[in-house]
N, C-alpha and C positions, 0 to 999 in steps of 0.2 A: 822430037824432044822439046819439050817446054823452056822457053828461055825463064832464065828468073827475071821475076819485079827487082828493081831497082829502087833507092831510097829514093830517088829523084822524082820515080814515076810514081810511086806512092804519095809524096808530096802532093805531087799534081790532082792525082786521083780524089786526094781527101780536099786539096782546097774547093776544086770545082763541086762535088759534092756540099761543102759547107756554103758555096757560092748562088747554089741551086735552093728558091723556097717551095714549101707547098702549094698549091691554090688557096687552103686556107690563110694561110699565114700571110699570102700577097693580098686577099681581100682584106684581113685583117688590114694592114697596115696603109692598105688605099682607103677606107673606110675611118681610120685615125687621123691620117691626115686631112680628108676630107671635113674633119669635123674643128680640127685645128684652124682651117682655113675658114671656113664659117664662122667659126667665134672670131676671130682677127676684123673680120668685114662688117661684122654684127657692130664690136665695138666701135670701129673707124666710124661706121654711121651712125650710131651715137654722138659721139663727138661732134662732128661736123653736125647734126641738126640740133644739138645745144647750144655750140657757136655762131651757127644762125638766128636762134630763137633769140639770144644773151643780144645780137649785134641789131635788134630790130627793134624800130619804136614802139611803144606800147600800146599792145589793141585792147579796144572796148572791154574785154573781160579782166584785163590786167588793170585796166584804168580805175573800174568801179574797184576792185579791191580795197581792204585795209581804211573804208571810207566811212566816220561816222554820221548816224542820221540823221542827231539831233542837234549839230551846232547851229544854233541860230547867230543871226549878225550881233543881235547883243549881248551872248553869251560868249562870243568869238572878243570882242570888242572888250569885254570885262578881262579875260583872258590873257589878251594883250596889254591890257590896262590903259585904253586910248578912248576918247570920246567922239565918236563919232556924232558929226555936226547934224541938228535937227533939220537942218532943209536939206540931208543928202536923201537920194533914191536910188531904187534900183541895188540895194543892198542884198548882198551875196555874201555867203561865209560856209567854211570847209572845215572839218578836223582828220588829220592821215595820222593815220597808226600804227606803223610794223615793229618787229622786233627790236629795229636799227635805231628807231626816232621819230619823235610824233610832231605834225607841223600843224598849226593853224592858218587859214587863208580868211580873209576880209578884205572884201572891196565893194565900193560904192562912190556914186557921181554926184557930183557937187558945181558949182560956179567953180573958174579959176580961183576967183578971187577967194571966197570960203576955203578952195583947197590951199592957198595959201597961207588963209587961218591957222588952219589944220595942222598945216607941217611945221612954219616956224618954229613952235616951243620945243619940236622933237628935232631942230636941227642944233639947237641948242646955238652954242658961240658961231657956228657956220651959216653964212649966210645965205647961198645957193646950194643946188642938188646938181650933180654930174648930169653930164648926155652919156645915150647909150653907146660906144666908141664898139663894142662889140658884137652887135646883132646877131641875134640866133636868125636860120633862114625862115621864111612864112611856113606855115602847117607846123612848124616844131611844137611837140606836146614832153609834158612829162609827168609821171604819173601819178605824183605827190603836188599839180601844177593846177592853176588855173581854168585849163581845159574841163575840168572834172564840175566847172559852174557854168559851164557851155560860152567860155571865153576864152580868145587869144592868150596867148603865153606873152606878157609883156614883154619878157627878153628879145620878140620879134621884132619890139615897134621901135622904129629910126627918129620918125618926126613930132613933135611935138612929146615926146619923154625926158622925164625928168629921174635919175635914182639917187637913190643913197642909201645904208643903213645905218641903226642906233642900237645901242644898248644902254641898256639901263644905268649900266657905271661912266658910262659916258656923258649922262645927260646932267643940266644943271637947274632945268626947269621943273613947276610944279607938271608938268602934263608927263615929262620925260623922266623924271624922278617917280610916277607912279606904274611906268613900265614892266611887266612881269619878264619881256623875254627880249630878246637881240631879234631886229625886225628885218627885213631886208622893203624897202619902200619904192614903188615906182608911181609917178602921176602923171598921167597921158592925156593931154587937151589935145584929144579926138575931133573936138569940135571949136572951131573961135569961142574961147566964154566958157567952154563945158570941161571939165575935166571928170575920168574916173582917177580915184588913187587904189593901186594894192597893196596890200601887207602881207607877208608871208615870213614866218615864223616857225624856226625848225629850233627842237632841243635833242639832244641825246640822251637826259635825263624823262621820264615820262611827265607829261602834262594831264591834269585831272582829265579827266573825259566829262563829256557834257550830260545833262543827267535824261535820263529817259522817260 
């Protein structure tokens, strides 16, 4: 004689049955997962090589960027609104351009003593320029910098540097009164007698660009 099922055993019967999947239904869901987990590693690697790339000095292909072709040192120098001294040499000059703010760069070697010319009207009532108390290490580049005139990043140099900057509402002289932008100045007697000075000049509003 057949014992009866019981509620209890029916219970049982029906959970392990809803407990039990198909073969399809278990590939499905290794197959879902599996793709869940590859998108998760896809991003992470993402991430991690933008955080790399963000955290790394600027190579060659980043440097030449955003770089115009035609500022020349006089155009650079009008720009700024400074006069560059007729016995300087060795004259270099940069225009950077990004969405953010566009810089002008200008430098050129003089005598100390001309470079001293040079500066005073733009130190205005101050009479000396600071040392650099902060040195960036050797090889430091940046990509709106110096480097990009096939020259050191003055913020390197310890010995014989001189900085300071001006702006034009600052100034009280005729030289510093004809200023167009806030300059940031370094002049480095590299050599007994020799000095280079640079000028670098960043706005946030745009600067004409240089004509072609």
């Amino acid at each position: 004689m057949n014992r009866p099922v019981t509620a209890a055993e029916t219970e049982t019967e029906v959970g392990a049955g809803a407990g039990r999947r198909k073969p399809w239904e278990r590939r499905l869901a290794i197959g879902a997962g599996n793709f869940v987990s590859l998108c998760v590693l896809g991003v992470l690697a993402m991430l991690v090589t933008l955080a790399y790339e963000w955290g790394q000095p600027a190579d060659a292909e980043g440097r030449a960027c955003c770089w115009e072709e035609n500022a020349t040192p006089e155009w650079t120098a009008d720009t700024l609104g400074v006069r560059v001294p007729e016995t300087a040499t060795d004259r270099r000059a940069g225009f950077y351009s990004n969405v953010q703010y566009d810089a002008a760069l200008l430098t050129f070697t003089v005598s100390t003593a001309e470079a001293d010319r040079f500066l005073q009207p733009l130190l205005g009532e101050r009479s000396e320029m600071s040392h650099n108390r902060h040195p960036q290490e050797p090889g430091y580049t940046r990509s709106d910098g110096f480097t990009h005139l096939g020259l050191p990043e003055p913020e390197t140099f310890t010995e014989g540097v001189r900085i300071t900057s001006v702006c034009p509402r600052e100034a009280k002289t005729p030289e510093s009164n004809a200023l167009g932008l806030c300059v940031d100045i370094h002049a480095h007697e590299f050599r007994p007698g020799t000095t280079r000075v640079y000028l670098w000049a960043g706005s946030d509003a745009p600067i004409r660009k240089p004509p072609n």
